[in-house]
Each structure stands twice: as structure tokens, then as C-alpha cells.
N, CA, C and O atoms as CSV, one atom per row, in Angstrom:
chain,resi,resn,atom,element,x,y,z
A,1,UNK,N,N,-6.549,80.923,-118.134
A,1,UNK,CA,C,-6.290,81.617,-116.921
A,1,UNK,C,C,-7.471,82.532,-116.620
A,1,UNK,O,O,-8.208,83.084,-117.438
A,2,UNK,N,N,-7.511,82.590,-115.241
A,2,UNK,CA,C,-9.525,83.274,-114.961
A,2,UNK,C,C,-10.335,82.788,-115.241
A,2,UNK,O,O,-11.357,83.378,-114.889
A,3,UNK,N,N,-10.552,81.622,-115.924
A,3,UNK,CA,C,-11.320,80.702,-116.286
A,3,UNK,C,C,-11.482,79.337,-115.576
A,3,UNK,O,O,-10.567,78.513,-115.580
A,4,UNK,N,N,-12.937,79.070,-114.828
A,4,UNK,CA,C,-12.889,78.002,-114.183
A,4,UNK,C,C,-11.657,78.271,-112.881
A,4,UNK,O,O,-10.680,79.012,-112.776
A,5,UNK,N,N,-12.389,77.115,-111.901
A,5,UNK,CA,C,-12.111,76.787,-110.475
A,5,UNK,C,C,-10.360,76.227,-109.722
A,5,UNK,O,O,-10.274,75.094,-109.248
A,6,UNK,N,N,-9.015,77.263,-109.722
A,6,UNK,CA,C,-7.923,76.740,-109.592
A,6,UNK,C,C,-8.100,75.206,-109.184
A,6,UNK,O,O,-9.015,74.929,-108.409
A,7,UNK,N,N,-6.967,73.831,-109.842
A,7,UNK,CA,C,-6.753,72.593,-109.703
A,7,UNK,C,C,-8.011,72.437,-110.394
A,7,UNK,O,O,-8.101,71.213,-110.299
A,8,UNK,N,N,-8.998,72.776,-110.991
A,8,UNK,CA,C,-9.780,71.698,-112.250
A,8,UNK,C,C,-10.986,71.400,-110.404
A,8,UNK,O,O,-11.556,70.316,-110.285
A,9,UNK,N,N,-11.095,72.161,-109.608
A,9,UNK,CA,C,-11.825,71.695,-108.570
A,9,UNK,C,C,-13.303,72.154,-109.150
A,9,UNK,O,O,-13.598,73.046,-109.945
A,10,UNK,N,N,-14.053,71.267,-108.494
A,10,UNK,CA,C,-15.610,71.353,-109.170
A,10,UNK,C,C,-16.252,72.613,-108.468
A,10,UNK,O,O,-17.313,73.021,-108.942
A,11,UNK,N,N,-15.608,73.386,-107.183
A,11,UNK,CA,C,-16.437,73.838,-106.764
A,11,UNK,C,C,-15.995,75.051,-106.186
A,11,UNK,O,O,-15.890,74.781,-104.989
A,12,UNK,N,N,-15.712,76.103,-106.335
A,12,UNK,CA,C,-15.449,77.859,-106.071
A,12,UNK,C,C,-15.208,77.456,-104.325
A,12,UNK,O,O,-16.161,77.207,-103.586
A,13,UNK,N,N,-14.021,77.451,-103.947
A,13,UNK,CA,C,-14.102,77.137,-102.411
A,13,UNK,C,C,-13.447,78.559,-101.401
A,13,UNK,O,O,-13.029,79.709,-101.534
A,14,UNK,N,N,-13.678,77.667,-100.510
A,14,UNK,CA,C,-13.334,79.358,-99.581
A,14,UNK,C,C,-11.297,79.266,-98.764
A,14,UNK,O,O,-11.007,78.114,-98.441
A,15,UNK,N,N,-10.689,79.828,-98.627
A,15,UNK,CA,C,-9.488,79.410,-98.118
A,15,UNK,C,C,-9.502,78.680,-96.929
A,15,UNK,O,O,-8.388,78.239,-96.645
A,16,UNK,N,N,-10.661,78.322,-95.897
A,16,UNK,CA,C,-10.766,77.664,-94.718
A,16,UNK,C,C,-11.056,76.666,-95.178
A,16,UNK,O,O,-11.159,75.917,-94.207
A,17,UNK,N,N,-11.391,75.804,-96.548
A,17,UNK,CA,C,-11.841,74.716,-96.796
A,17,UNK,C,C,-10.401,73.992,-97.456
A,17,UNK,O,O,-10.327,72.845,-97.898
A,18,UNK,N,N,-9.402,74.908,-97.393
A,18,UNK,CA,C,-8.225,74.622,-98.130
A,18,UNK,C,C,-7.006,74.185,-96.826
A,18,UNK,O,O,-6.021,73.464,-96.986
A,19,UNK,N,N,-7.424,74.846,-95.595
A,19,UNK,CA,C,-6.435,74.871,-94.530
A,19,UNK,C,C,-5.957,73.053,-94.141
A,19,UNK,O,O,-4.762,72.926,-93.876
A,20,UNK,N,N,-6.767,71.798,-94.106
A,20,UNK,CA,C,-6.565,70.410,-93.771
A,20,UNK,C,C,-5.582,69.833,-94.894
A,20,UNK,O,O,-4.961,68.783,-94.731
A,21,UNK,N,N,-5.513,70.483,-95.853
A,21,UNK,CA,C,-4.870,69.825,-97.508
A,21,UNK,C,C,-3.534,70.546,-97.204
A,21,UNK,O,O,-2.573,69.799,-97.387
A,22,UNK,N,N,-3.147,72.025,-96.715
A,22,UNK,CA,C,-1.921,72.511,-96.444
A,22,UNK,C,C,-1.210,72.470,-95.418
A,22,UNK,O,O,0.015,72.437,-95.297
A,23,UNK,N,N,-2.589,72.477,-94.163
A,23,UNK,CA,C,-1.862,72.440,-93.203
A,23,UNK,C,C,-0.721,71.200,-92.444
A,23,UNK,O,O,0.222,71.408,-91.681
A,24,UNK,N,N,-1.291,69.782,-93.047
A,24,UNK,CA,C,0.067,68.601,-92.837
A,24,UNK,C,C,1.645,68.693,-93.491
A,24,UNK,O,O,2.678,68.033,-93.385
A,25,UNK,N,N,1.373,69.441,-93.946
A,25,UNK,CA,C,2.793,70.002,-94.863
A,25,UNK,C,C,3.517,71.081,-94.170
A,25,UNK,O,O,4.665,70.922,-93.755
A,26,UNK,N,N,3.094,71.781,-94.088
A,26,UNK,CA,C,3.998,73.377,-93.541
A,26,UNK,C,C,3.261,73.346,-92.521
A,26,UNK,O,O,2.081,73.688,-92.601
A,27,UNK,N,N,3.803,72.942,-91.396
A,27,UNK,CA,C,4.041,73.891,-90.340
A,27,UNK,C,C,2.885,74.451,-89.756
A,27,UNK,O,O,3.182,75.376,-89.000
A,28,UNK,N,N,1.536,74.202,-89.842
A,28,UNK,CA,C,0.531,75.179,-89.257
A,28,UNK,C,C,0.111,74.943,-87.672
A,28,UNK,O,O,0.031,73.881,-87.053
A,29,UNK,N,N,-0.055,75.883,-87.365
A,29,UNK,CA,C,-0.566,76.358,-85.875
A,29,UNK,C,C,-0.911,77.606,-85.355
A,29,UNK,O,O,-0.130,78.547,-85.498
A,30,UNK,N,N,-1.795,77.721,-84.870
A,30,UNK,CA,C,-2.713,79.052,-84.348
A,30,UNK,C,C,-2.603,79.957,-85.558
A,30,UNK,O,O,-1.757,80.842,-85.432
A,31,UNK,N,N,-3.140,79.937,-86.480
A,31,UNK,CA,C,-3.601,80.451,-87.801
A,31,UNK,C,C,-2.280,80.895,-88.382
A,31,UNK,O,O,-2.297,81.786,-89.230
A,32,UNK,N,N,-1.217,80.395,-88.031
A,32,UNK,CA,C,-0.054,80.495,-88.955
A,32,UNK,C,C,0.285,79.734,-89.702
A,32,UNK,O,O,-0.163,78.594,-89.586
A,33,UNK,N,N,1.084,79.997,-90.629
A,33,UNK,CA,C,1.774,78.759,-91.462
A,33,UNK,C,C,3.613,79.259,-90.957
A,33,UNK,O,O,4.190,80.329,-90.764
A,34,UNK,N,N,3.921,78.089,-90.921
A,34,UNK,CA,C,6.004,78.264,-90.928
A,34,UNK,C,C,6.221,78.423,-89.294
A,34,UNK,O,O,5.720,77.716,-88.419
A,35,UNK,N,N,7.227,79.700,-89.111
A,35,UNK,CA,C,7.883,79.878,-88.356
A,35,UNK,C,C,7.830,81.611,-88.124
A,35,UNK,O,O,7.466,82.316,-89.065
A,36,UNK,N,N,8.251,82.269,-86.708
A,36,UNK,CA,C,7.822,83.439,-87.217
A,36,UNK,C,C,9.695,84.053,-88.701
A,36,UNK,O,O,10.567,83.265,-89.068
A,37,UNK,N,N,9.633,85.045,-88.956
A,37,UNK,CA,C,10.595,85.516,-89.774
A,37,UNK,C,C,11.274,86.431,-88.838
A,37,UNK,O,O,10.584,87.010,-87.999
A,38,UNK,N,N,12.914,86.686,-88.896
A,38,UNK,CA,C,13.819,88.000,-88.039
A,38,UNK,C,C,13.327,89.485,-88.594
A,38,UNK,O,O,13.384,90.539,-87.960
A,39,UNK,N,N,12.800,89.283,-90.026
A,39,UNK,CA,C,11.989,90.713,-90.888
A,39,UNK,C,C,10.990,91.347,-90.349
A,39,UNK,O,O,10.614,92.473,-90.674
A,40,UNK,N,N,10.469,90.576,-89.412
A,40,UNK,CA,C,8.738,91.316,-89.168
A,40,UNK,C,C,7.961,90.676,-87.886
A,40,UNK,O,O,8.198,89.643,-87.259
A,41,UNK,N,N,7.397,91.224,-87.795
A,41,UNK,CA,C,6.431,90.376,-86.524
A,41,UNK,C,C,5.870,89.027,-87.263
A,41,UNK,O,O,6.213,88.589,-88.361
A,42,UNK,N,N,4.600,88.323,-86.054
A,42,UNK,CA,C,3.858,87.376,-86.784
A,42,UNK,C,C,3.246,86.905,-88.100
A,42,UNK,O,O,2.999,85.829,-88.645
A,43,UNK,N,N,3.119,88.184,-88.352
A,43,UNK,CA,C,2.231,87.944,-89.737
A,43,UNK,C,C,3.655,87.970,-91.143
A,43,UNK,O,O,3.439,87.668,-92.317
A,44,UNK,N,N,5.000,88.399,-90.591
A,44,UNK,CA,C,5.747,88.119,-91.887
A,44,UNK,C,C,6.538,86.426,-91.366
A,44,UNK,O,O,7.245,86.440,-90.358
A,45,UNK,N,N,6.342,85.141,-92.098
A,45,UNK,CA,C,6.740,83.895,-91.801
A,45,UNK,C,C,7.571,83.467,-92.777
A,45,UNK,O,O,7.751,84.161,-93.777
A,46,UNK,N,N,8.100,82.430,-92.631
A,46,UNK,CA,C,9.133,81.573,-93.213
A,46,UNK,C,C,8.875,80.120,-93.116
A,46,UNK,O,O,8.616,79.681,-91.996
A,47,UNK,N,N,8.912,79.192,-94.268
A,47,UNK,CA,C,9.147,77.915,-94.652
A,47,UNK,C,C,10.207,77.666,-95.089
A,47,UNK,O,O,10.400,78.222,-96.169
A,48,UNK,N,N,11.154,76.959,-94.675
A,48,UNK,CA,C,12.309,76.446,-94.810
A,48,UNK,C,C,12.018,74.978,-95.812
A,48,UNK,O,O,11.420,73.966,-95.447
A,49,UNK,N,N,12.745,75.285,-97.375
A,49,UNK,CA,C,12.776,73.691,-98.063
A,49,UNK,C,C,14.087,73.464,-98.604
A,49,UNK,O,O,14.862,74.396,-98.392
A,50,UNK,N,N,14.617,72.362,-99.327
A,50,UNK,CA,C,14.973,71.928,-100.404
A,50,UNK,C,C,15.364,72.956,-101.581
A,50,UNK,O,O,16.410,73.416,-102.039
A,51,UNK,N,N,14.340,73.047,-101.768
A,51,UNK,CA,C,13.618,73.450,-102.814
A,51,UNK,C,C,12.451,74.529,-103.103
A,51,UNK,O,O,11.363,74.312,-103.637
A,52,UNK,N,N,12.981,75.793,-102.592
A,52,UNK,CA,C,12.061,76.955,-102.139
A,52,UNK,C,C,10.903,77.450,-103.051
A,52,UNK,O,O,9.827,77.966,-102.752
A,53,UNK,N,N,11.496,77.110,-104.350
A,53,UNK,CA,C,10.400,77.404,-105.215
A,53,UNK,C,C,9.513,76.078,-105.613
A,53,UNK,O,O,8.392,76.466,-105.942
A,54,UNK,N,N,9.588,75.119,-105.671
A,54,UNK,CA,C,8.848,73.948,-105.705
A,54,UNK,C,C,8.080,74.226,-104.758
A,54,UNK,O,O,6.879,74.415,-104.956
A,55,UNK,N,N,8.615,74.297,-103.605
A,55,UNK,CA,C,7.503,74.179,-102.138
A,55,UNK,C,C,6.544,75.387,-102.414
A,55,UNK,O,O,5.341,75.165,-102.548
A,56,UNK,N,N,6.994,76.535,-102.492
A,56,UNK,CA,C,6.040,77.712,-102.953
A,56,UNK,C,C,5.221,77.705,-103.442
A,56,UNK,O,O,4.361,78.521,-103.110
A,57,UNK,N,N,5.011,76.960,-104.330
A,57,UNK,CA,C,4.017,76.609,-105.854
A,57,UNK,C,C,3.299,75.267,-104.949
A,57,UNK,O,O,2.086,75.106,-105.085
A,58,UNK,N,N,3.792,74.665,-104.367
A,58,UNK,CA,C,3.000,73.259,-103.640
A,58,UNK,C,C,2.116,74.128,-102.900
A,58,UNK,O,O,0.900,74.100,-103.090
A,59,UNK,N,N,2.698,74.942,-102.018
A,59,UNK,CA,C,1.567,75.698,-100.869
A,59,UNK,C,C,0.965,76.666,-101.477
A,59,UNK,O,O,0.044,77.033,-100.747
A,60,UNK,N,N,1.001,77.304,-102.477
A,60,UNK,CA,C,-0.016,77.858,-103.162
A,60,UNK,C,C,-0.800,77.023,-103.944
A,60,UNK,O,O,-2.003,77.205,-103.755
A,61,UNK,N,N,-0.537,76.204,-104.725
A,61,UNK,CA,C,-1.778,75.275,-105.206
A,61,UNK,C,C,-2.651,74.661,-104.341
A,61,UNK,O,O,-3.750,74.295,-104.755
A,62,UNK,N,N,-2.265,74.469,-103.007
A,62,UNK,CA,C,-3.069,73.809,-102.074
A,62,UNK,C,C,-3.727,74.762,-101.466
A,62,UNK,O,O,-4.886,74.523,-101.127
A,63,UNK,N,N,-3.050,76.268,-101.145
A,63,UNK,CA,C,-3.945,77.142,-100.248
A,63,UNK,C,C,-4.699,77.943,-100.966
A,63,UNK,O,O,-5.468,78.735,-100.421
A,64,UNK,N,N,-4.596,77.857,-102.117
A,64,UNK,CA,C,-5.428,78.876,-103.279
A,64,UNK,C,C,-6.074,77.503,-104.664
A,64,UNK,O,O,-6.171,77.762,-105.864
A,65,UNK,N,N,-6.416,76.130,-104.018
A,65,UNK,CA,C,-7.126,75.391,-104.782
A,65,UNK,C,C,-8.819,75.985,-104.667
A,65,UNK,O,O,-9.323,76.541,-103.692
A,66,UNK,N,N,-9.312,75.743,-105.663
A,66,UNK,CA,C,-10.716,75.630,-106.167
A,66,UNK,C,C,-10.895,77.728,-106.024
A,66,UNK,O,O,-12.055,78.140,-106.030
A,67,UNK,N,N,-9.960,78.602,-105.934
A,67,UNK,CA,C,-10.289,79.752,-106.037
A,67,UNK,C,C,-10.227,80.133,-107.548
A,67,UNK,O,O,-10.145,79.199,-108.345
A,68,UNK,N,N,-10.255,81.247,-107.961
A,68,UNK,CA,C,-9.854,82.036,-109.517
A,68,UNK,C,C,-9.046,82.702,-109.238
A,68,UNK,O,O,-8.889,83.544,-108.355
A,69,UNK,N,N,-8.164,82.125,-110.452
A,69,UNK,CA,C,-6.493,82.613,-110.683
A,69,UNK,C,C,-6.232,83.280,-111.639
A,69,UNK,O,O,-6.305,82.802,-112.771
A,70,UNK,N,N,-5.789,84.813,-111.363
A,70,UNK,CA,C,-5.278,85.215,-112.481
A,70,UNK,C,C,-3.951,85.433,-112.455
A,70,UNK,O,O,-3.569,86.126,-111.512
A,71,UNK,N,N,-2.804,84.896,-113.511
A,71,UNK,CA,C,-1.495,85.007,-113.836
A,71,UNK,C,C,-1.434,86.321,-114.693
A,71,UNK,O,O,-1.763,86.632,-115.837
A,72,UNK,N,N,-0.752,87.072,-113.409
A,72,UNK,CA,C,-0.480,88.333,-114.571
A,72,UNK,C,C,0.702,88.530,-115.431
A,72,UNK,O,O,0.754,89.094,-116.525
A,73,UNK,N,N,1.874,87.830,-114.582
A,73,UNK,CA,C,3.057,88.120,-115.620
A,73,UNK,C,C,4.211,86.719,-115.205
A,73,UNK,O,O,3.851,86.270,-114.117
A,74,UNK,N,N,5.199,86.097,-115.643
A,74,UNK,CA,C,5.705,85.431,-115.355
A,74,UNK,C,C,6.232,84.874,-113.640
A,74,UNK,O,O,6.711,83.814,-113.238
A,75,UNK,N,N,5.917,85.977,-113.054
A,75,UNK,CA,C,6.572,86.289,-111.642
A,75,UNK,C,C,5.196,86.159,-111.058
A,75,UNK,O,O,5.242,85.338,-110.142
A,76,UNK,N,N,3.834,86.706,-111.249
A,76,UNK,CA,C,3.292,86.973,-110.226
A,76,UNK,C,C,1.949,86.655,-110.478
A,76,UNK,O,O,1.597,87.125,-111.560
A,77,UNK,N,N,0.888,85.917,-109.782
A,77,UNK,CA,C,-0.390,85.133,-109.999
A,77,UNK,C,C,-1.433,85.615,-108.539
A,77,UNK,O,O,-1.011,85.529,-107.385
A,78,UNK,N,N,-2.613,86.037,-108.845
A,78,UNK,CA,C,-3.619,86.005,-108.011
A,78,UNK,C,C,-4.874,85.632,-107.937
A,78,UNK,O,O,-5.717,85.814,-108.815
A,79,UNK,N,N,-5.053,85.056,-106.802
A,79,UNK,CA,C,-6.369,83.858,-106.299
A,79,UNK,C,C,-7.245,84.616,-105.570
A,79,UNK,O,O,-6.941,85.134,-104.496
A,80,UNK,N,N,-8.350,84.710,-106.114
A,80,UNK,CA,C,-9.447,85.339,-105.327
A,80,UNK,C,C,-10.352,83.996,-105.012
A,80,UNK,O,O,-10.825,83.205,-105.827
A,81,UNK,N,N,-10.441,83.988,-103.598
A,81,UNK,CA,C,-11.490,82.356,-102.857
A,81,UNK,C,C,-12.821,83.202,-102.833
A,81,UNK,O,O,-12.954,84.381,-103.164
A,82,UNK,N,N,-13.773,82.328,-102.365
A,82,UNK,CA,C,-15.045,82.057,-102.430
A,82,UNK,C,C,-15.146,83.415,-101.526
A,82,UNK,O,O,-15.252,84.539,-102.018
A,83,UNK,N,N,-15.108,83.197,-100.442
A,83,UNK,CA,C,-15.121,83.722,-99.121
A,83,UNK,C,C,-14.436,84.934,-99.338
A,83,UNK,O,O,-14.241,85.421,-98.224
A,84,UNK,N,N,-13.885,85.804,-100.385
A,84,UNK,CA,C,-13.173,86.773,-100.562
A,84,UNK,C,C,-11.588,87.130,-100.492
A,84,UNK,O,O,-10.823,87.964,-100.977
A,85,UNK,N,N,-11.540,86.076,-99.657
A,85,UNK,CA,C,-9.329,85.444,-99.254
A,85,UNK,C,C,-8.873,86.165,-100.828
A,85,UNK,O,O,-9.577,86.291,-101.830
A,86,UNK,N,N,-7.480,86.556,-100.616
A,86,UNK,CA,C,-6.982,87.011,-102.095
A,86,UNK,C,C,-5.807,86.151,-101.507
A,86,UNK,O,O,-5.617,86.144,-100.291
A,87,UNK,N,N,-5.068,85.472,-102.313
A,87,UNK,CA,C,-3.968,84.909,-101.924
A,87,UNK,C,C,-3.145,85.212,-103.355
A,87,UNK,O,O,-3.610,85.307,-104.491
A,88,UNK,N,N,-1.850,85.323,-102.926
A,88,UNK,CA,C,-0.945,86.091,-104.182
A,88,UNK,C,C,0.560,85.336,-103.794
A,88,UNK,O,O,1.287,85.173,-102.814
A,89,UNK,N,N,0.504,84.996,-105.261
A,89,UNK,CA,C,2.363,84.339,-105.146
A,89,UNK,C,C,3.106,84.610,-106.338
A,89,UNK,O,O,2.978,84.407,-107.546
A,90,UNK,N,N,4.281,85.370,-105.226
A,90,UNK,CA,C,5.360,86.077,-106.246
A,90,UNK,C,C,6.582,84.957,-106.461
A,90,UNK,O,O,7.384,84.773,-105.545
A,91,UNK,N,N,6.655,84.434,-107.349
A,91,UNK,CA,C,8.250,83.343,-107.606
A,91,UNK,C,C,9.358,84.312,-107.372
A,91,UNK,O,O,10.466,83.802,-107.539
A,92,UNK,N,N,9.364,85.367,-107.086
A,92,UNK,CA,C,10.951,86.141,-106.369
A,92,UNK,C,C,10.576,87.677,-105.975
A,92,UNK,O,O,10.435,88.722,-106.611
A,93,UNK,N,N,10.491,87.311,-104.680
A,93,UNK,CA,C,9.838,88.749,-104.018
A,93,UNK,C,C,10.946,89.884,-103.541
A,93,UNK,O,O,11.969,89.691,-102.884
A,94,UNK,N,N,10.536,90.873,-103.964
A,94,UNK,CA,C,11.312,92.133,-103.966
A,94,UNK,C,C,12.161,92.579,-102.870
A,94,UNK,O,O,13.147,93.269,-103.128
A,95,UNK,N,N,11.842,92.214,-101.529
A,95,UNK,CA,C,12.477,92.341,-100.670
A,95,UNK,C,C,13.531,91.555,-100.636
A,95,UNK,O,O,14.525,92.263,-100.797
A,96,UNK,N,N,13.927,90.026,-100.460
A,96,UNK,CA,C,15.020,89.452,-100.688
A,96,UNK,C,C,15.139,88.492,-101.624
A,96,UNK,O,O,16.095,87.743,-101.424
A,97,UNK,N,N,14.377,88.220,-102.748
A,97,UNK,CA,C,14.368,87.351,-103.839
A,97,UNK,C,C,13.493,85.924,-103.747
A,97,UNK,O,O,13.126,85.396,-104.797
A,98,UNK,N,N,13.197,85.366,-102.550
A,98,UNK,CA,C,12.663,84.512,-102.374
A,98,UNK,C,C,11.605,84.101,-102.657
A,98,UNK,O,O,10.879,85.093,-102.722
A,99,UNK,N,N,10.968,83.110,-102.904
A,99,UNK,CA,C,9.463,82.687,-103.249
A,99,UNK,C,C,8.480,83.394,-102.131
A,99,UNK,O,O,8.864,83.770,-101.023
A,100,UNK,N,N,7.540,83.470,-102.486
A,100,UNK,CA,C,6.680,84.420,-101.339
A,100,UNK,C,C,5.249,83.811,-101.631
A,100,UNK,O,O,5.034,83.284,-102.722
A,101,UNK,N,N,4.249,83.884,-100.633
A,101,UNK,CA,C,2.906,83.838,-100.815
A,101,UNK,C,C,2.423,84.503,-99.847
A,101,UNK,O,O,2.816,84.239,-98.711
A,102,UNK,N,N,1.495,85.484,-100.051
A,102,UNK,CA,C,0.195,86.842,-99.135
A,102,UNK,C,C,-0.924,85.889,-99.052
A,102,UNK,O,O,-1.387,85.079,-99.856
A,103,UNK,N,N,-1.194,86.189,-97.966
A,103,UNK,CA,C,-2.413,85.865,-97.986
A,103,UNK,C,C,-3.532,86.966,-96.980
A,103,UNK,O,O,-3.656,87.209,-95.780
A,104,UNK,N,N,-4.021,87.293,-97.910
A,104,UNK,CA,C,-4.760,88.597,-97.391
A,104,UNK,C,C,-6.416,87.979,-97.088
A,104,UNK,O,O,-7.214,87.412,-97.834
A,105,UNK,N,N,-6.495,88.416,-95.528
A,105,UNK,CA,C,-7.912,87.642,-95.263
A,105,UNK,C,C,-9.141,88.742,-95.253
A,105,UNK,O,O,-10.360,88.585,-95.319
A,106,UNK,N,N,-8.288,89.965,-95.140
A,106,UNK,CA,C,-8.859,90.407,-94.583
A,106,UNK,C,C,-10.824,90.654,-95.098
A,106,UNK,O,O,-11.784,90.537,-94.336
A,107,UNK,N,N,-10.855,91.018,-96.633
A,107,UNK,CA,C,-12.349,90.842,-97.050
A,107,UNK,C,C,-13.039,88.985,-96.788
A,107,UNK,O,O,-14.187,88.742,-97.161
A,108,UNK,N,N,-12.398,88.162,-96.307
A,108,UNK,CA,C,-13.002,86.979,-95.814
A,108,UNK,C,C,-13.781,86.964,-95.141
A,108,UNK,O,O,-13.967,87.918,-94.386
A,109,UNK,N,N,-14.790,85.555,-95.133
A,109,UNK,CA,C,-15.928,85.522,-94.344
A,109,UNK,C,C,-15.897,83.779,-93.958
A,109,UNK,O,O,-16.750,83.154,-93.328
A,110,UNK,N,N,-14.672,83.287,-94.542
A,110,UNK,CA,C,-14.968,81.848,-94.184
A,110,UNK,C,C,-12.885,81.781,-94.163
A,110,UNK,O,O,-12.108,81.605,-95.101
A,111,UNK,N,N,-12.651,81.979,-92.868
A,111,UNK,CA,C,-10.706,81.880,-92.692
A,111,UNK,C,C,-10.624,80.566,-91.990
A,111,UNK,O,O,-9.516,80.033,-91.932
A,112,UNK,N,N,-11.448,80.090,-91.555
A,112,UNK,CA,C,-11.247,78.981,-90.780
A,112,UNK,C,C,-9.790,78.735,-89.799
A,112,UNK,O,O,-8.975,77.834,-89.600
A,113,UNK,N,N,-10.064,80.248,-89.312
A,113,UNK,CA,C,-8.817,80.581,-88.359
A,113,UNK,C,C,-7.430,80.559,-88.742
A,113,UNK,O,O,-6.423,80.441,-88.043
A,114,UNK,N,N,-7.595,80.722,-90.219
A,114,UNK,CA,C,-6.355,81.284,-90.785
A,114,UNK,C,C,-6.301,82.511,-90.607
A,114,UNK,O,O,-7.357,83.122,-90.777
A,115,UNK,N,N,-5.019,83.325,-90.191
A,115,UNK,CA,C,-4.742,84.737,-90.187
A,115,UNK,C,C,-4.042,84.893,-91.613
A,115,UNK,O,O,-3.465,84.123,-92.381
A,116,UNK,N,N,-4.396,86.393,-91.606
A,116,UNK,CA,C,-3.658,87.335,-93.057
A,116,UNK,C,C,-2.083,86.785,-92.212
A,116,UNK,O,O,-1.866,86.458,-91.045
A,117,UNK,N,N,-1.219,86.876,-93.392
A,117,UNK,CA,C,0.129,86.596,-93.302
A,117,UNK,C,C,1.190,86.810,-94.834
A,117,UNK,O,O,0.744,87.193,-95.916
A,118,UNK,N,N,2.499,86.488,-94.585
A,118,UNK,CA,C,2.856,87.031,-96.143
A,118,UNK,C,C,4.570,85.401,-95.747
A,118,UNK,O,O,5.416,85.121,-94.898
A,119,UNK,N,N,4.166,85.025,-96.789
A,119,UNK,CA,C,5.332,83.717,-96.372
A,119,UNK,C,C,6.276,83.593,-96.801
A,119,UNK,O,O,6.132,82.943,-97.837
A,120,UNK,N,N,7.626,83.922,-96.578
A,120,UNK,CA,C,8.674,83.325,-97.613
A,120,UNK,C,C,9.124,82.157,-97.249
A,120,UNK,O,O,9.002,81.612,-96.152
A,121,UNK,N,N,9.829,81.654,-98.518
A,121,UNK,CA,C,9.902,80.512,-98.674
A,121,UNK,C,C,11.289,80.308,-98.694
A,121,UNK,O,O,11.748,80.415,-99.831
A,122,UNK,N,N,12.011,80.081,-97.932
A,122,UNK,CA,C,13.891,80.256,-97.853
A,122,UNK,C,C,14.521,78.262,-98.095
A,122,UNK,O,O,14.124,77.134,-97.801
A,123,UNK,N,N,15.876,79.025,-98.915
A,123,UNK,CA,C,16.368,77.693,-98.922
A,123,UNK,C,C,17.518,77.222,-97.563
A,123,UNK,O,O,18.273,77.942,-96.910
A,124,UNK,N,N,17.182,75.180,-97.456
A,124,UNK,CA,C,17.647,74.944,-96.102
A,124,UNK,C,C,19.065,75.157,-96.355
A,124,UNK,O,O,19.486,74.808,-97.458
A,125,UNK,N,N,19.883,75.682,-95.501
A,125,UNK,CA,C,21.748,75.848,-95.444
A,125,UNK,C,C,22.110,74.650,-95.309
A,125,UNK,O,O,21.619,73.768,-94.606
A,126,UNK,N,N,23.390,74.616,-96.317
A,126,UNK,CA,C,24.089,73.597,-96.519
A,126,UNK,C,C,24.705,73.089,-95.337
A,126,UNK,O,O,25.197,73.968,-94.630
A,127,UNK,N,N,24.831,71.788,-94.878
A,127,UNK,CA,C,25.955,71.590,-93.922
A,127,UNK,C,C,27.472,71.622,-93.854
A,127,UNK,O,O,28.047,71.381,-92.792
């Protein structure tokens, strides 16, 4: 852990080089990912799965590939990209328990029109 390029990628990448690999999956448009959330303005979103924590860990391996990852404790891991992006995913975030991923752009220099945002990841209601 901190060692070498997240996914075994050959090459220290920036989070805008990550946006084509995540964005066919969730939901992206005008530098969002999901939907907006009833919690917050734009920048707090929601992905609706299955499987909230599977999907969580899918969109963080894809939006924080080829960065450096450090796992600090069972719950909580952070990706620093090329370009400065910090992207952070909590497996049960404090506010309502849900899978979560930050993505903080703000020290970035390569967003590739991704905006800062913070995502939870909610499970779909039963019928």
C-alpha cells in the first residue's frame, strides 16, 4: 500500500485520464457523476445499485486507477492522482452509513471537466 501506481497501471495518471473508463458506468454528465442528492446541492450526488458497496469500490478503482493509494484503516483509503485530484473512499460514511467517494479537485491541474463532488452510493428499494 503507497507503493507503486493504483490497478498495477504503468503510469502515475491524472483523474481526467480516468473520466472515459468511469464515465459509461455511472451516470456522468456536465462534470458530475449520479444524480443530484435531497442532502445537498450539486456537488453532494447519489448512485443508485444492487449492490452499494461493490459499485463503490468499482467507481473508485476506476476513478482513482494509476493514482497512489494509501489505506489507512479498514473503512477508509486515499488516492492522490498525478494532477493533484485526492479522491477518498469511505465503505460507510458518517452521515448515513453508505458507501461514499470525495473527490476533491480542487489542487488539480488536469480534471478533464470533472467537478469536486462527494458520492454516495445508496441501495435500489425493493419492489
Amino acid at each position: 500500500m503507497g507503493t507503486g501506481n493504483k490497478g498495477n497501471s504503468k503510469y502515475y495518471r491524472s483523474v481526467g485520464q480516468n473520466i472515459l473508463i468511469t464515465s459509461s458506468k455511472y451516470q456522468y454528465k456536465d462534470g458530475y457523476f449520479g444524480v443530484n442528492s435531497v442532502h445537498g446541492g450539486s456537488r453532494t450526488r447519489n448512485i443508485t445499485a444492487s449492490d452499494n458497496l461493490d459499485a463503490a469500490v468499482d467507481f473508485y478503482n476506476k476513478i482513482a486507477y494509476g493514482g497512489k493509494e494509501n489505506v489507512l484503516n479498514d473503512n477508509t483509503s486515499i488516492t492522490r492522482m498525478a494532477d493533484g485530484t485526492v479522491v477518498t473512499m469511505r465503505k460507510k460514511s458518517t452521515s448515513d452509513g453508505t458507501p461514499v467517494v470525495e473527490i476533491n479537485i480542487k489542487p488539480s491541474s488536469h480534471t478533464g471537466g470533472l467537478k469536486g463532488q462527494k458520492i454516495h452510493f445508496v441501495c435500489e428499494e425493493s419492489k
